[in-house]
C-alpha positions in Angstrom: -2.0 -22.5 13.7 -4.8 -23.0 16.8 -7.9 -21.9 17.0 -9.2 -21.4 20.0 -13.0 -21.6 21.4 -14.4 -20.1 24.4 -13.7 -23.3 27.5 -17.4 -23.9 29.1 -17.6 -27.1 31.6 -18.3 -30.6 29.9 -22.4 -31.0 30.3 -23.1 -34.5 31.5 -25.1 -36.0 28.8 -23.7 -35.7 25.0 -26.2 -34.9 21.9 -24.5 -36.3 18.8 -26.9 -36.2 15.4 -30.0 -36.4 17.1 -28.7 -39.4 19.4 -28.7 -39.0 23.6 -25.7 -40.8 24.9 -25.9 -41.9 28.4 -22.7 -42.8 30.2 -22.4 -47.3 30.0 -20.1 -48.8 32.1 -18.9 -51.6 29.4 -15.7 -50.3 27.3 -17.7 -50.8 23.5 -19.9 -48.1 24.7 -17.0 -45.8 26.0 -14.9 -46.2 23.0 -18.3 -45.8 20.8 -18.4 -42.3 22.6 -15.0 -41.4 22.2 -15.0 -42.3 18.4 -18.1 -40.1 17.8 -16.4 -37.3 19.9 -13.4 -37.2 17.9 -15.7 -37.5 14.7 -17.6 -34.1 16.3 -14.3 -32.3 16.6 -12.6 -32.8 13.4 -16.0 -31.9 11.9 -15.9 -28.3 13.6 -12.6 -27.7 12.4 -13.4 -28.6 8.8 -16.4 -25.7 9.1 -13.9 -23.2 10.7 -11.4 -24.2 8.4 -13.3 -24.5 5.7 -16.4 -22.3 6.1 -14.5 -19.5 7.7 -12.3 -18.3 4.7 -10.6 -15.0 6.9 -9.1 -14.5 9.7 -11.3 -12.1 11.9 -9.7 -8.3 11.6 -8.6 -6.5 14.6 -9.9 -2.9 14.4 -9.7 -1.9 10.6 -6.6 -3.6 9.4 -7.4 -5.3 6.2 -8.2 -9.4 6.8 -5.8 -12.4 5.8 -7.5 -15.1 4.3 -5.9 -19.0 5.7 -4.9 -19.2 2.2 -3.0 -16.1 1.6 -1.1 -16.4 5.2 0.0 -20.3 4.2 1.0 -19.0 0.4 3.2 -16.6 2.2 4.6 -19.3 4.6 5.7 -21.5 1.4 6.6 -18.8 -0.3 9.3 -18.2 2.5 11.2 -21.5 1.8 13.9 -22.3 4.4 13.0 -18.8 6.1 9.6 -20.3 7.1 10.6 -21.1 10.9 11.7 -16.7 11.2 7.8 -15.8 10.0 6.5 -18.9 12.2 8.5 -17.0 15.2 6.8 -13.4 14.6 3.1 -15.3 14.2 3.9 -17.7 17.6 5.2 -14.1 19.1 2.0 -12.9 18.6 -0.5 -16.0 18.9 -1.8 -14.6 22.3 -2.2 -10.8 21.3 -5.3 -10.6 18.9 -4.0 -6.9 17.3 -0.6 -8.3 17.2 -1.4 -11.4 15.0 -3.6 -9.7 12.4 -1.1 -6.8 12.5 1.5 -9.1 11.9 -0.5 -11.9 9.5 -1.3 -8.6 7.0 2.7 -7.8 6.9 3.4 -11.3 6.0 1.0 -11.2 3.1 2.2 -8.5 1.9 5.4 -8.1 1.5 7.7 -8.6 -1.4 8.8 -12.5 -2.2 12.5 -11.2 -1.2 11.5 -10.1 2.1 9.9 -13.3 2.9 12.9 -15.8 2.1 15.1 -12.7 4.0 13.7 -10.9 7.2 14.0 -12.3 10.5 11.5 -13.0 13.2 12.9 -10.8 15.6 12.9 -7.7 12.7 9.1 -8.2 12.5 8.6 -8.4 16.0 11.1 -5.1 16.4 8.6 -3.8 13.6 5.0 -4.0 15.3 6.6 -3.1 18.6 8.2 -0.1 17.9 5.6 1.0 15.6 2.6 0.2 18.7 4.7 2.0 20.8 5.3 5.2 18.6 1.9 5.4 18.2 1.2 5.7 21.8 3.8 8.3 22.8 3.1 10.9 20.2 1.4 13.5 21.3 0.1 14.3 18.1 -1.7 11.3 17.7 -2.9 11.0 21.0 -5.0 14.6 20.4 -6.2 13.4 17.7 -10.0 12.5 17.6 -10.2 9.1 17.3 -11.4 8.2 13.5 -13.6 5.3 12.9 -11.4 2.1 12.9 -9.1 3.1 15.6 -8.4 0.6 18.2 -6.6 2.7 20.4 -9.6 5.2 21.3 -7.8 8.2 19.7 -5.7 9.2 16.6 -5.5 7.6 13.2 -7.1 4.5 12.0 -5.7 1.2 12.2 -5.6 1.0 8.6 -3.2 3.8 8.1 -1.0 2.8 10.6 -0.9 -0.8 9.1 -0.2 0.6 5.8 1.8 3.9 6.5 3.7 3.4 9.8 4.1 -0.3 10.5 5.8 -1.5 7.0 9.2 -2.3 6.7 9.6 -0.9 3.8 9.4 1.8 1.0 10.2 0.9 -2.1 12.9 -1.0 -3.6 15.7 -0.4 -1.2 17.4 -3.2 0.5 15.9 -4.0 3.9 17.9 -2.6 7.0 17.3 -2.4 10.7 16.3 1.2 10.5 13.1 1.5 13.0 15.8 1.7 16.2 17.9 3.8 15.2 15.3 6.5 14.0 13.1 5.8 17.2 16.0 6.3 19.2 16.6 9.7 17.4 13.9 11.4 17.3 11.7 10.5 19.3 12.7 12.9 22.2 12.7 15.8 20.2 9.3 15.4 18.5 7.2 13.2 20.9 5.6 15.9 23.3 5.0 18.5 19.6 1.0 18.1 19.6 1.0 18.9 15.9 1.7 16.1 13.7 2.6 18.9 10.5 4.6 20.8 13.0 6.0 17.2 14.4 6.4 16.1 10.7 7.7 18.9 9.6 11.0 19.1 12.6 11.4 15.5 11.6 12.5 16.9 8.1 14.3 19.7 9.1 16.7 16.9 11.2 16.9 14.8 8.3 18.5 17.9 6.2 21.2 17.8 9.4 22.0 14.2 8.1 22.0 13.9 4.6 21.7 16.1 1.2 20.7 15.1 -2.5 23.5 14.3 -4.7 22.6 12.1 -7.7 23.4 8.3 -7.2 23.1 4.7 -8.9 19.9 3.9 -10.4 19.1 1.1 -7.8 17.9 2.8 -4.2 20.0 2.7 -1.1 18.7 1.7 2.1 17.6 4.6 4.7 21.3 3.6 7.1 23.7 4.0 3.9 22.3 6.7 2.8 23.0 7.9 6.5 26.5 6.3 6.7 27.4 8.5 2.7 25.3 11.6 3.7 23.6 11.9 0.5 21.0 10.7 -2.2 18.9 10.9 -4.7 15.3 12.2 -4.5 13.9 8.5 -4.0 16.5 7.6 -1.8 15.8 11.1 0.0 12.3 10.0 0.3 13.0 7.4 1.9 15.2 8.4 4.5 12.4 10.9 5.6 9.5 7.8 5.3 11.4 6.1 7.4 11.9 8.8 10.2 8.5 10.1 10.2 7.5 6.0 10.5 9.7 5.4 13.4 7.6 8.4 15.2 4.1 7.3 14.4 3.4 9.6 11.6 1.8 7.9 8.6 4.2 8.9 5.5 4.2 7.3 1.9 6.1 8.1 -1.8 4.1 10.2 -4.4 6.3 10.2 -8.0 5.7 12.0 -11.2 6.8 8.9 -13.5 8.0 11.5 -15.8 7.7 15.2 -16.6 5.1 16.3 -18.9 7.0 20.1 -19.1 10.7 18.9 -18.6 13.5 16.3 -18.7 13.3 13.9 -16.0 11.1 13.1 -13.0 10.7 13.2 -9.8 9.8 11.7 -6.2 8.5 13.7 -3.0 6.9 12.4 0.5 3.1 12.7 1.0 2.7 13.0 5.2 -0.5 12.4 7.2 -2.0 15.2 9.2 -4.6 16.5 11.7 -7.4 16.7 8.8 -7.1 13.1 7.9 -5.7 13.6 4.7 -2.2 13.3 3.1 0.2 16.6 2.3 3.1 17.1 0.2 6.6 18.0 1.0 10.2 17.8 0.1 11.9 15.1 1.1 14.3 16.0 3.7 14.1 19.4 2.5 13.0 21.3 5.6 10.1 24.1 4.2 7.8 26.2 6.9 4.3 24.3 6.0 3.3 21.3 4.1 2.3 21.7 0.7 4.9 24.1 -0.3 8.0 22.6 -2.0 10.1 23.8 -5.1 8.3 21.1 -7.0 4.8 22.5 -6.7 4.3 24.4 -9.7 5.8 21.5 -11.9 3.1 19.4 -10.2 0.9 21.4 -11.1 1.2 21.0 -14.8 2.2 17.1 -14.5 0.8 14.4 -16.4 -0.2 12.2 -13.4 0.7 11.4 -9.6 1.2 7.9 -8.4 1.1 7.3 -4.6 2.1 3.5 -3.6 0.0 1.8 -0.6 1.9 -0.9 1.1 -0.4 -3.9 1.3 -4.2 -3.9 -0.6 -6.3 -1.1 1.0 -9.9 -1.3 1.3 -11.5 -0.3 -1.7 -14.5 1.0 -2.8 -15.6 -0.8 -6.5 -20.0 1.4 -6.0 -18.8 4.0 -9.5 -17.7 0.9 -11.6 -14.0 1.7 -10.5 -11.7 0.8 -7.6 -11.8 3.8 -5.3 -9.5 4.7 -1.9 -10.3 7.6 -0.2 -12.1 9.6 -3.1 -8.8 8.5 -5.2 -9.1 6.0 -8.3 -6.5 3.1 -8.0 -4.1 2.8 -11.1 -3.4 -0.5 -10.6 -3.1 -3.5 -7.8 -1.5 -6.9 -7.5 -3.8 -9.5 -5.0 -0.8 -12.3 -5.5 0.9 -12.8 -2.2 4.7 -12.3 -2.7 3.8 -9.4 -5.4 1.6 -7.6 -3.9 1.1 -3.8 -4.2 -1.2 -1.0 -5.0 -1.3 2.5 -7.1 -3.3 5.1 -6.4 -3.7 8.1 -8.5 -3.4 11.3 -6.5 -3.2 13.6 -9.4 -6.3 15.6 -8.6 -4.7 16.2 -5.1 -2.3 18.8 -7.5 -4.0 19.7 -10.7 -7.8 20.1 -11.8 -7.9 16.6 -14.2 -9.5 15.2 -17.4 -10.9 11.7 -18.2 -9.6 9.6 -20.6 -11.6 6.5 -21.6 -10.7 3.8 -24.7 -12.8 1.6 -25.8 -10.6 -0.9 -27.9 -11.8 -3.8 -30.3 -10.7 -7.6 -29.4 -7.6 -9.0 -31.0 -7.4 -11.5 -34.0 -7.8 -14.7 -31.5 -11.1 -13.0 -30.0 -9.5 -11.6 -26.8 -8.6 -8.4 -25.3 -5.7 -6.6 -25.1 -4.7 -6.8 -21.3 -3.3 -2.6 -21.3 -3.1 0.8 -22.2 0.0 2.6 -21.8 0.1 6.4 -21.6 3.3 8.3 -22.9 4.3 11.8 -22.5 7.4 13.3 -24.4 10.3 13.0 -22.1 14.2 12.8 -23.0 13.8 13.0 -26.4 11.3 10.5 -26.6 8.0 8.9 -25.4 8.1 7.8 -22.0 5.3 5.8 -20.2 3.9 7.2 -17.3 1.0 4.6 -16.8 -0.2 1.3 -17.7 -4.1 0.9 -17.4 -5.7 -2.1 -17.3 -8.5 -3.2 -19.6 -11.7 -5.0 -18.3 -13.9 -7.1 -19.5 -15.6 -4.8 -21.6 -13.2 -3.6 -23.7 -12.5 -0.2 -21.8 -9.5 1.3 -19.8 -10.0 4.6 -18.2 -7.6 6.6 -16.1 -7.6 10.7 -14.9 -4.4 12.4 -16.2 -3.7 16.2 -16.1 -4.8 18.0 -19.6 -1.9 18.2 -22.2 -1.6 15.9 -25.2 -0.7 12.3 -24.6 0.8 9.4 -26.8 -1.3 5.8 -26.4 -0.3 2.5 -27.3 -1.7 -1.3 -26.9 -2.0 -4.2 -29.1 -4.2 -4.5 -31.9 -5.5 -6.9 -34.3 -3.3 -5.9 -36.8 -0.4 -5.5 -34.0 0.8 -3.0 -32.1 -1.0 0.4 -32.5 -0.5 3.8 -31.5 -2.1 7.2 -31.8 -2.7 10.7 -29.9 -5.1 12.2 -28.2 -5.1 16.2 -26.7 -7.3 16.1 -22.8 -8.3 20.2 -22.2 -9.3 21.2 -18.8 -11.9 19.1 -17.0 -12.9 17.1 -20.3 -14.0 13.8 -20.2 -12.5 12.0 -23.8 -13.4 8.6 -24.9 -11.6 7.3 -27.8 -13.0 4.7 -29.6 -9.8 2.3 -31.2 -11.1 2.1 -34.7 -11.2 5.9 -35.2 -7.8 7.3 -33.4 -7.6 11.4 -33.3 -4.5 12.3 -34.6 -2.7 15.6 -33.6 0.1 17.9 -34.6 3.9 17.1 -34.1 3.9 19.9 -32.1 0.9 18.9 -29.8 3.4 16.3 -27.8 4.4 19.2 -26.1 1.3 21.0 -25.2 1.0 20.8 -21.0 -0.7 24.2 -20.2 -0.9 25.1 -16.3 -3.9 25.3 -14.8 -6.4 28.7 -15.0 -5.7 31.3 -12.1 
């Protein structure tokens, strides 16, 4: 690790604690000097190492504490000298190493006893360089964080273009191949929907849904078998749309409020600075118009991951990102990830607060979890997290939803009906009960 300081030429006379030293020609004085001049120097770096607890951030990607980039380092184990390669790749390139010290800390504790230097390196410099071709970007006003003068902010791209990764699926060399594709035939569209949007309609040339196994495939064997399922789908077009320079994440309905099942789409960055749905790798003529639209529309709740901890706003008691609540987010390097609840990007929404009682040894229970009726049975579509005070909140569509946590007398559960914009609070000690035949009350919204 080296930290470097601006070079300025040696003054003649050194000031030490108050004390002028004058050069002495006998050697006690000379070593005197040198001993108090090394003392100087390891003092400074004890202050910046010390006193300094972040890594300065280039542009708007998030910071990396010194503690969080060595946990990551140890956490690699025998993989250690790959990641030291990426960081000494990057020593001399300021964007490069904060780029490439936030990746570190956040990826998965798989990825960090697995990837290679050289696939991080491929990484940041495919990514910098998609970023910089695309002439959708490039006409892009600049927004506030960008380093580049123009386009999206560095955020985004560090969170929605530069990871390696989108979700569970093995990790793979996929950036080259998809750069290599598409870049061509999208790089001169000054668009990014109309960009985003040919990037789907090639990914429908190379693959087609067809249900699969339960764990996701990576983005190249779903290409080398042609098909997958809708996660496996969204990945594939994540990926591609990635590998061009156009910010892409997952949004999921955990499960149906109206139906059997669930379901995964692709939320795509566009010219307006905000996120759109679409299919994934099912080509449509705009964003925001997919088969699954009028299901959203009556869902229960919409989960979009963040790679990495976005910034976060905490001013109206809760953790905001852009306008949207966070469902939940993991700070531990090695586990780190974050949930943000896009539901009112689909469906007006209601409040839902519980206030719960502390447990028979004094403490809090640690979650709520919300269930809707799915498969026969109650299935949990989110887990909030109780603070200090007792409450948990969370904004789900209206419909009727099962709750459960611990209480002092064990586990509990009861129901409780949201209508349209209502804000519920449900004190623990006096749970509303409903009807059977609530559980399957999801109306759509009014016209």
């Amino acid at each position: 690790m080296q930290i470097n300081h601006q070079g300025t030429k040696a003054p003649r006379r050194m000031y030490f604690l108050g004390t002028q030293f004058r050069h002495q020609s006998n050697v006690a004085n000379r070593s005197l000097r040198l001993f108090q001049a090394l003392t100087w120097c390891l003092g400074v770096l004890v202050v910046c190492l010390f006193c300094c607890p972040a890594f300065a951030a280039s542009g708007d990607i998030p910071s990396v504490t010194y503690t969080e980039l060595e946990q990551a380092l140890a956490l690699s184990g025998s993989n250690r000298p790959e990641l030291q390669e990426a960081l000494d790749y990057a020593a001399q390139k300021p964007f490069a190493l904060q780029a490439m010290r936030f990746v570190l800390v956040s990826l998965p504790l798989a990825d960090l006893g697995s990837i290679t230097g050289e696939e991080l390196i491929e990484h940041f410099e495919l990514a910098s360089a998609a970023r910089s071709e695309m002439a959708c970007v490039r006409s892009m006003p600049a927004a506030s964080g960008s380093s580049t003068g123009y386009g999206y902010s560095d955020a985004v791209w560090a969170h929605y273009v530069l990871p390696p990764r989108v979700s569970q699926e093995p990790l793979s060399a996929w950036r080259p191949y998809f750069y290599g594709e598409l870049l061509e035939l999208v790089k001169d569209i000054p668009s990014m929907e109309t960009a985003a949007l040919e990037v789907s309609k090639w990914c429908a040339t190379k693959v087609r849904f067809v249900q699969t196994q339960r764990r996701d495939q990576g983005p190249l064997s779903t290409l080398a078998s042609g098909f997958g399922r809708c996660e496996e789908l969204c990945i594939f077009y994540i990926d591609a749309c990635r590998a061009v320079g156009i910010p892409a994440r997952m949004a999921y309905c955990p499960w149906w409020s109206i139906t059997d099942n669930n379901h995964a789409w692709v939320e795509v960055y566009a010219e307006d600075g905000r996120f759109h749905y679409t299919g994934g790798c099912e080509p449509a003529p705009t964003l925001d118009n997919a088969w699954f639209g009028e299901s959203a529309k009556q869902c229960s709740i919409v989960i979009s991951p963040c790679f990495g901890l976005p910034e976060m706003d905490s001013s109206s008691g809760r953790p905001m990102v852009d306008g949207m609540e966070v469902l939940s987010f993991q700070s531990t390097v090695g586990a780190r990830f974050c949930q943000i609840n896009t539901t009112p990007y689909y469906r007006q929404t209601s409040r839902l607060s519980v206030q719960l009682e502390p447990l028979a040894d004094g403490s809090l229970p640690k979650a709520v979890y919300v269930h809707v009726y799915n498969y026969g049975c109650m299935r949990q579509v989110a887990k909030v997290s109780v603070n200090e005070q007792g409450f948990a909140g969370v904004l789900l569509g209206p419909g009727t939803y099962t709750l459960s946590a611990e209480g002092s007398q064990g586990p509990r559960s009861t129901t409780v009906k949201l209508g349209f914009n209502d804000i519920v609070s449900l004190h623990w000690p006096s749970p509303l009960g409903q009807a059977e035949r609530e559980l399957l009350h999801f109306p759509k919204d009014p016209q």
